[in-house]
N, C-alpha and C positions, 0 to 999 in steps of 0.2 A: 431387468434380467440381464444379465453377463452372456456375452454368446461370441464366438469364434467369428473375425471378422474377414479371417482369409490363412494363406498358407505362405510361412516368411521363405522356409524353403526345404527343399526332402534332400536326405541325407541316406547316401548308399554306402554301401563296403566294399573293400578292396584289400587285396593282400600286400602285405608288406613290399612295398619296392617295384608297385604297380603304374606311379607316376608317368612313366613315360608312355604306357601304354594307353591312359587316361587320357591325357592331354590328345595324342593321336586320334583317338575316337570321340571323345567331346567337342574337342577344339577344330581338330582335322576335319572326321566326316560330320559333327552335326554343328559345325558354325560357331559353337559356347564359347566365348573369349574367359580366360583363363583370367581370377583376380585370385592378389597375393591376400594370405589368411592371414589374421593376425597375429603379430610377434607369437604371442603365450601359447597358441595352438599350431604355429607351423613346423616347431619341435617335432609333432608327433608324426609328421608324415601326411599322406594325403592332398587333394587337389580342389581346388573351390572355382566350378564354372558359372557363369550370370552370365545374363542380357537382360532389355528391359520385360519386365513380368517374368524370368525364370530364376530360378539358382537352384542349382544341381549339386553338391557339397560331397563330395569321393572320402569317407576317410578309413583310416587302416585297420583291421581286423585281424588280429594275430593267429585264430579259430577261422578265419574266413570262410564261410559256404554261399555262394549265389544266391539272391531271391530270386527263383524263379515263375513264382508266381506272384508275391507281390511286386509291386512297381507304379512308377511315375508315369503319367501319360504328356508326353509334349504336343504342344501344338505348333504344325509347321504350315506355311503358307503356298508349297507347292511340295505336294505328298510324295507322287508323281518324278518330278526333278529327285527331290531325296532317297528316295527307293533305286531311283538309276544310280544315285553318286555310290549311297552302299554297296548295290550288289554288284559294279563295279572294284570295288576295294573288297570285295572279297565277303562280305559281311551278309550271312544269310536273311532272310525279310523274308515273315511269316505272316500273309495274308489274312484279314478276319474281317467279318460283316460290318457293313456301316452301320454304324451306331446313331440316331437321332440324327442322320442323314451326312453324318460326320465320314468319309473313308478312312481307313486306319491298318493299322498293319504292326507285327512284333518284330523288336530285335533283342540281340542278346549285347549288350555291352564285352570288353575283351575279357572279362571276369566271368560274365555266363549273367550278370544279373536282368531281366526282362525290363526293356522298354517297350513302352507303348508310343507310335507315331500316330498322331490324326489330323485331319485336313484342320485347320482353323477356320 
């Protein structure tokens, strides 16, 4: 049987000429080191963050609307630290039940689209 062996990586939207504000929120407040896209697709605009086990792929949506309820969950190693560094820089943190004993909480990327943080 054929079967899904994991996830290479989730891909969000962003409005045209959103880049810098990406970089600031991905790279800035959540740590994502910024790698360049390939030749044939960096034409299009857009920003591609990784580390080890994540890639988070920003690209451009000319129609753009927020998901605001679908979304990525990260895992972070000190929830706690991360929620101060946001709500410092300004970045609202929306508290929600622990889940399978995991703590976690919502943000909004600078586009509006919902991230989920959880303890690792």
């Amino acid at each position: 049987m054929v079967r899904i062996v994991g996830i290479e990586h989730v891909q969000l939207a962003m409005p045209p000429g959103g880049e810098a504000a990406a970089r600031g929120f991905y790279t800035g407040l959540l740590g994502l080191p910024e790698v360049p896209k390939p030749p044939v697709l960096a034409a299009r605009g857009g920003c591609w963050f990784e580390a080890s086990g994540v890639k988070v792929h920003l690209g451009v949506e000319a129609d753009f609307r927020p998901a605001q309820k679908a979304h990525p969950a990260l895992l972070v190693d000190d929830l706690a630290g991360m929620i101060a560094a946001l709500t410092a820089a300004g970045v609202a943190v929306v508290p929600d039940e622990p889940i399978e004993g995991r703590a976690r909480c919502f943000v909004s990327d600078p586009f509006g689209n919902r991230i989920e943080l959880m303890q690792g």
